[in-house]
C-alpha positions as CSV (number, residue, x, y, z in Angstrom):
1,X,-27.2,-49.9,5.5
2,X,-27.2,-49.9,1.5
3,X,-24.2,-50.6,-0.7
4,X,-24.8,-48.5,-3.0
5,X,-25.9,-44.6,-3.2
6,X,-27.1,-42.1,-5.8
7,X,-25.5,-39.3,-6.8
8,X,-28.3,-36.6,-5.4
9,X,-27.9,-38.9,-2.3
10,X,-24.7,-38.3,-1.5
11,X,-25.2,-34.8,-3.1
12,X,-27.9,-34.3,-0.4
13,X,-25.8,-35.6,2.4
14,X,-22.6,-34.1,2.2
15,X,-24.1,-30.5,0.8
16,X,-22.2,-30.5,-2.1
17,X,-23.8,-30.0,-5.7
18,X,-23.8,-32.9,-8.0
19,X,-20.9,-30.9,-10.4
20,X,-18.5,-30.9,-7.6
21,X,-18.9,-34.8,-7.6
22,X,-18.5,-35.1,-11.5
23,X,-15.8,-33.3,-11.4
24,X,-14.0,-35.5,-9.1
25,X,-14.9,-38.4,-10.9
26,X,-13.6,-36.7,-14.1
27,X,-10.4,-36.4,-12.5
28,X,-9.9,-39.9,-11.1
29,X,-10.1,-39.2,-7.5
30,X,-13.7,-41.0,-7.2
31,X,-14.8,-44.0,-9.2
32,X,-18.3,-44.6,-8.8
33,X,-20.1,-48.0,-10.0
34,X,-22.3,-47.5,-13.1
35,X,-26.0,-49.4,-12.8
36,X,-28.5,-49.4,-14.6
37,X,-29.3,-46.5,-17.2
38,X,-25.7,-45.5,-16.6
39,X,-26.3,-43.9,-13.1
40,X,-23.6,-43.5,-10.6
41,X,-23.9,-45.7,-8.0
42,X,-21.7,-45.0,-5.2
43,X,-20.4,-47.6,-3.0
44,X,-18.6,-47.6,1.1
45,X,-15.1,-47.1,-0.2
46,X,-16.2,-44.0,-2.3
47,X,-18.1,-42.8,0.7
48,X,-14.4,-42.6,2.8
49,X,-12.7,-41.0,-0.5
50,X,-14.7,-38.4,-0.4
51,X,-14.8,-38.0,3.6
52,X,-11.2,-37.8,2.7
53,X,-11.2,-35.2,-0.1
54,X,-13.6,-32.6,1.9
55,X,-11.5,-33.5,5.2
56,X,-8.4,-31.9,2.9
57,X,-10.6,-29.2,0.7
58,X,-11.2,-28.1,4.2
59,X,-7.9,-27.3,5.5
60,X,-7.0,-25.6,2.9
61,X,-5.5,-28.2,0.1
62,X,-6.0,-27.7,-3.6
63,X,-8.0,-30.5,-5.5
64,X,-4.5,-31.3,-7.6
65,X,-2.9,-31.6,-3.9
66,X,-5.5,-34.0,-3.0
67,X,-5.8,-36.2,-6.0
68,X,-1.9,-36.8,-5.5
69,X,-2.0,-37.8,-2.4
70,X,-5.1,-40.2,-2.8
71,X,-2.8,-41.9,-5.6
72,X,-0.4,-42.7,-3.1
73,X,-2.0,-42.3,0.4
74,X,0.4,-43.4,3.2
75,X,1.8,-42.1,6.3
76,X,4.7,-40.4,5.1
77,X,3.0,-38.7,2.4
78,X,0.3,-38.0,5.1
79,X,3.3,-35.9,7.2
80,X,5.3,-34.5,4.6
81,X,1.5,-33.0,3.3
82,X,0.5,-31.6,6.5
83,X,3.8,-30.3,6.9
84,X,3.8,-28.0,3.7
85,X,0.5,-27.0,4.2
86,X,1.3,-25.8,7.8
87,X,4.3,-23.8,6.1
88,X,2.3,-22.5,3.3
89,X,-0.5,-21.1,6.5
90,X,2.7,-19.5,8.0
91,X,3.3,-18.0,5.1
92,X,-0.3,-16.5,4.6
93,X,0.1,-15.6,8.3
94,X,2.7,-13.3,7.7
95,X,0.9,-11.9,4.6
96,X,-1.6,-11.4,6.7
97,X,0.1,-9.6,9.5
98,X,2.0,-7.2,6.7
99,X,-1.6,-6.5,5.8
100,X,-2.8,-5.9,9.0
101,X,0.1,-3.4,9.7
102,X,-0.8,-1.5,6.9
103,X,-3.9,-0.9,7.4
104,X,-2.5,0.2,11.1
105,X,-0.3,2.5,9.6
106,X,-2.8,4.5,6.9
107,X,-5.0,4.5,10.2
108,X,-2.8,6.3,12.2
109,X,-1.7,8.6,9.1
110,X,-5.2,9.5,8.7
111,X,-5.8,10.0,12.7
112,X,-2.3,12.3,12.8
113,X,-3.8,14.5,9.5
114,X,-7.0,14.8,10.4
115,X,-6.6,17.6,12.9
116,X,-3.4,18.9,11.6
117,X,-4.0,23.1,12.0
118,X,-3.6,25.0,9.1
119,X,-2.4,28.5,8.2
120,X,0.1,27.8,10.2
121,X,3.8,28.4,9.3
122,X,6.6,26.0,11.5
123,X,10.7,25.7,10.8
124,X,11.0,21.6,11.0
125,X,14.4,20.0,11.2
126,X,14.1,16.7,8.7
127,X,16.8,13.9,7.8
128,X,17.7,13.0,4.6
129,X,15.1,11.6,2.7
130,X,15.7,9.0,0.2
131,X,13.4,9.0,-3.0
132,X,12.4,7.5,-6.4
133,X,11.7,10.4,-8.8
134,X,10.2,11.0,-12.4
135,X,11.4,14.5,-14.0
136,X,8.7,15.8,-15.9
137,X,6.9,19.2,-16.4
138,X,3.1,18.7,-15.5
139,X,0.4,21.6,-15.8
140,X,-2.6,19.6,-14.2
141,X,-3.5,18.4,-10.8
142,X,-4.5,15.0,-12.7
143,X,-1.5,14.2,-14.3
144,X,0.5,14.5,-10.9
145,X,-1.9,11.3,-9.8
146,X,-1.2,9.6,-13.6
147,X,2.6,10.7,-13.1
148,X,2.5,9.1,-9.8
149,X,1.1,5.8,-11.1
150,X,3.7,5.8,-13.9
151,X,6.5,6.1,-11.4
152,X,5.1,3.4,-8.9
153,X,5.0,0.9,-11.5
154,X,8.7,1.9,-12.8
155,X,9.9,0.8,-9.3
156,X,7.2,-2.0,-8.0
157,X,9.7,-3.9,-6.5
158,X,10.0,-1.1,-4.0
159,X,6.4,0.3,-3.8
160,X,3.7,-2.5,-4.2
161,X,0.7,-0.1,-3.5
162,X,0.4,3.7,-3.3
163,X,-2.1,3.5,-0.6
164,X,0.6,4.2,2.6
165,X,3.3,5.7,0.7
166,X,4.6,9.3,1.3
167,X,4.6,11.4,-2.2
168,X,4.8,14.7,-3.7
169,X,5.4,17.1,-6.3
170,X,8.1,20.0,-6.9
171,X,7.6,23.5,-7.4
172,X,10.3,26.3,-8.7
173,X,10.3,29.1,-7.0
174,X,11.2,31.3,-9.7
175,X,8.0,30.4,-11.6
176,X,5.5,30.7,-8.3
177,X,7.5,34.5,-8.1
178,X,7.2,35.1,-11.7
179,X,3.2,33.9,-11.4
180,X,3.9,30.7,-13.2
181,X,0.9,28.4,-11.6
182,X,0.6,24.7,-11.3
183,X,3.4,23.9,-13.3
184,X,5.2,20.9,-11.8
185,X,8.9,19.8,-12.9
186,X,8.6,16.5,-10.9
187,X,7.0,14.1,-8.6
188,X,8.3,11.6,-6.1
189,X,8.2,9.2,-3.8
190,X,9.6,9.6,0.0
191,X,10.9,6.0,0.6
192,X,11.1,4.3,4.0
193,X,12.3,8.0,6.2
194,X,13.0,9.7,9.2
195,X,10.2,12.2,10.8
196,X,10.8,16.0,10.1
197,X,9.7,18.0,13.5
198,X,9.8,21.1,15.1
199,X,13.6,21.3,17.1
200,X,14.8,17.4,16.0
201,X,15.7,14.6,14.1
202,X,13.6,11.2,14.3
203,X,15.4,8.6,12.7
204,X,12.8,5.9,11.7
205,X,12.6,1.9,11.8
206,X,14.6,0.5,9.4
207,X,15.3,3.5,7.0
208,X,16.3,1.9,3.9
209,X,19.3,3.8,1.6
210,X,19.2,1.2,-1.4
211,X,17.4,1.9,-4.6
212,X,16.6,5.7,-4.3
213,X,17.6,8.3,-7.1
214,X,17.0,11.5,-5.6
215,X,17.8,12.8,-2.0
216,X,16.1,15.5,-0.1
217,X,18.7,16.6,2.0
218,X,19.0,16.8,5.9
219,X,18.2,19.8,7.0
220,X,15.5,22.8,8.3
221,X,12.1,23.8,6.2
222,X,9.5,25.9,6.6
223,X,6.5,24.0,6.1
224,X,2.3,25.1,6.1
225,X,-0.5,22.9,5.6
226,X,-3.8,23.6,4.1
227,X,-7.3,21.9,3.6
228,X,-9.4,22.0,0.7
229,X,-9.0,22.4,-3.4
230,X,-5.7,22.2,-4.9
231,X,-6.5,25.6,-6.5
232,X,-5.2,27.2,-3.6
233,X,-1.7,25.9,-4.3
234,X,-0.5,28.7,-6.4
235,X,-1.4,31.1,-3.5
236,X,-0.5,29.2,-0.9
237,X,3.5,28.7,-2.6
238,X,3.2,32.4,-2.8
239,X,2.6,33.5,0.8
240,X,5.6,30.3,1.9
241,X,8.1,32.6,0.0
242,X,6.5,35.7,1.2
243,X,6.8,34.1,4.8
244,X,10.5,33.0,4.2
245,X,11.5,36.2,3.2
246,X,9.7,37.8,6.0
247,X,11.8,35.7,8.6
248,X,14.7,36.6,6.7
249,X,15.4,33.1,5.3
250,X,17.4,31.9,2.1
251,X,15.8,30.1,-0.5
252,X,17.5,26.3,-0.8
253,X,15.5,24.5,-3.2
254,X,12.1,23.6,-5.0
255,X,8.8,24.0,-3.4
256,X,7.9,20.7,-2.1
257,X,4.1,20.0,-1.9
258,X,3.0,16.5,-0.5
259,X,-0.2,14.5,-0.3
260,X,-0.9,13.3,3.2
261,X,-4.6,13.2,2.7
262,X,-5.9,13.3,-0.7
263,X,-8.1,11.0,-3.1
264,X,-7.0,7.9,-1.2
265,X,-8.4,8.3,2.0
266,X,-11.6,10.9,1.0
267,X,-13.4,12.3,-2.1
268,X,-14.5,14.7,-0.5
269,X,-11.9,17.8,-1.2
270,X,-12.9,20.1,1.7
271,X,-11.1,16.9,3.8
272,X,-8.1,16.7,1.6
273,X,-4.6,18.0,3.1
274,X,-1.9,19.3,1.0
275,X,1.8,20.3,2.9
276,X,4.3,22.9,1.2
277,X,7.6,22.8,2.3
278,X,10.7,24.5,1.5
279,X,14.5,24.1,2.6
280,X,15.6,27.4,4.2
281,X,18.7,28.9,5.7
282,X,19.4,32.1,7.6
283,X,21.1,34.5,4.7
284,X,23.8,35.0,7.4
285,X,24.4,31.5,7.6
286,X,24.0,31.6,11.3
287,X,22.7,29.1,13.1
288,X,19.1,29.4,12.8
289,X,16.7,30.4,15.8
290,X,13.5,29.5,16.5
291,X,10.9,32.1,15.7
292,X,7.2,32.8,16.6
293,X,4.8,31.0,13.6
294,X,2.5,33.4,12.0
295,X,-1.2,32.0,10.8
C-alpha cells in the first residue's frame, strides 16, 4: 500500500470531482501534504477524514456541521450530533407528511368536482364560514386571480399556498338585475369550514374561528354549478335569481361565485367549474321545505 495519494487518485476512487476536495482543504477539514511541484499528496489519516466527511455528507449533515465536529471529534459530540440530526429528519418527516396530505386533499377535490352535474339547481344547508376578505370593485375575470394573490399574501401566516384553499368572489344582486356584468365588490377566502349539503350540517376537522374578518353566515343557499368560460357568469347569476324567485325565496345576501376547479388544476376552460350560491329564505319566514331541483 502507498503513503501517499494524488488528488485525481483519490478523486477517482471516491467519485468525487477534484473541486469538492479543494474545497475541503480550503476549509480546514482536510490537510493534504504538498510534494513536489506543489501537488497534493494525500496521506492514510486524510484517507479516514474524508471516509468520515462523505460518511456525514451522506446522512444528511452540512459541510459547516461536519467541519465542527472534525475539530473536536469525540463521543459525546458524536451523540449529541446524531441526535439533532435525527430531530431535524423528524422534522422534515412531518413536512413531508403535511405535503403529502395536501396533495391528498387537491386529489380528492379534483375527483369530487370532476363529475359534479351541472344546470342543476339544490337548497344546501351550510355552517358558518369563517373568511379573510379584500373589498374591492373588480370588472375582469383576471384581476379576481391578481386580487386573490394580493389577499393571500396580506394573510400568509394563515394561507401559505392558494393551491387547496376554497375562494371566491361576490356578486350584488341588484347590479346582475339591473344587467350590471362582471362587476365584483370583493373576493375571499373560505378558511378551515364545515361542508354545506343538501338536508345538513357537517362540521369539519378542526374548524378554526381565529383570524377571519368576514363571516358567511349559517344557514340555507341555493346553489348551481357550471362548466366552461367565465362569460357565462353574468347569465348564469341571472337565472339563480330567476330560480329563487320562482321557488318563492327571499334574497339574503350577495351572489357568491367560487372556484373549485379553475386555472390551478386545468387550462383547459371547458374543464373549469364555477359554483354560484346565494343565501335564501322562504318570504313567509317559514320553515323552508325541500323542493324538486329544476336543470
Amino acid at each position: 500500500m502507498k503513503d501517499y495519494y494524488t488528488i485525481s487518485e483519490i478523486s477517482k476512487l471516491y467519485g468525487i470531482g477534484t473541486d469538492s476536495l479543494r474545497y475541503y482543504e480550503e476549509i480546514g477539514a482536510l490537510e493534504p501534504k504538498r510534494g513536489k511541484n506543489n501537488y497534493r499528496l494525500y496521506r492514510l489519516k486524510d484517507i479516514c477524514r474524508l471516509n468520515t466527511i462523505r460518511d456525514l455528507l451522506q446522512l444528511g449533515f452540512s459541510m459547516k456541521q461536519v467541519k465542527a465536529y472534525l475539530d473536536d471529534m469525540n463521543l459525546e459530540n458524536t451523540l449529541c450530533m446524531l441526535e439533532d440530526e435525527k430531530k431535524t429528519i423528524r422534522e422534515q418527516q412531518e413536512q413531508l407528511r403535511l405535503v403529502e396530505k395536501s396533495i391528498e386533499r387537491r386529489m380528492e377535490h379534483i375527483q369530487k368536482y370532476r363529475g359534479t352535474e351541472e344546470n342543476f339547481y339544490r337548497l344546501i344547508c351550510c355552517p358558518d364560514r369563517y373568511c379573510l376578505r379584500l373589498d374591492e370593485d373588480i370588472t375582469r375575470d383576471e384581476e379576481v386571480d391578481f386580487a386573490i394573490k394580493r389577499l393571500q399574501k396580506r394573510h400568509e401566516d394563515k394561507i401559505r399556498s392558494i393551491g387547496d384553499q376554497n375562494f371566491g368572489a361576490s356578486l350584488s344582486p341588484e347590479d346582475v338585475r339591473n344587467g350590471v356584468y362582471n362587476l365584483f365588490h370583493s373576493v375571499f377566502f373560505i378558511l378551515r369550514d364545515g361542508e354545506c349539503g343538501e338536508g345538513k350540517v357537517q362540521l369539519g376537522e378542526g374548524v378554526s374561528q381565529e383570524g377571519y374578518d368576514f363571516l358567511l353566515s349559517e344557514g340555507t343557499y341555493l346553489s348551481t354549478f357550471y362548466r366552461g368560460e367565465y362569460r357565462q357568469s353574468p347569465q348564469r347569476a341571472l337565472a339563480l335569481l330567476e330560480e329563487a324567485s320562482r321557488r318563492g325565496l327571499e334574497i339574503m345576501g350577495d351572489i357568491l361565485e367560487l372556484y373549485p376547479v379553475d386555472n390551478r388544476y386545468t387550462m383547459k376552460t371547458e374543464e373549469f367549474v364555477t359554483e354560484l350560491q346565494i343565501r335564501v329564505k322562504e318570504r313567509n319566514q317559514k320553515r323552508m321545505k325541500k323542493q324538486p331541483s329544476v336543470g
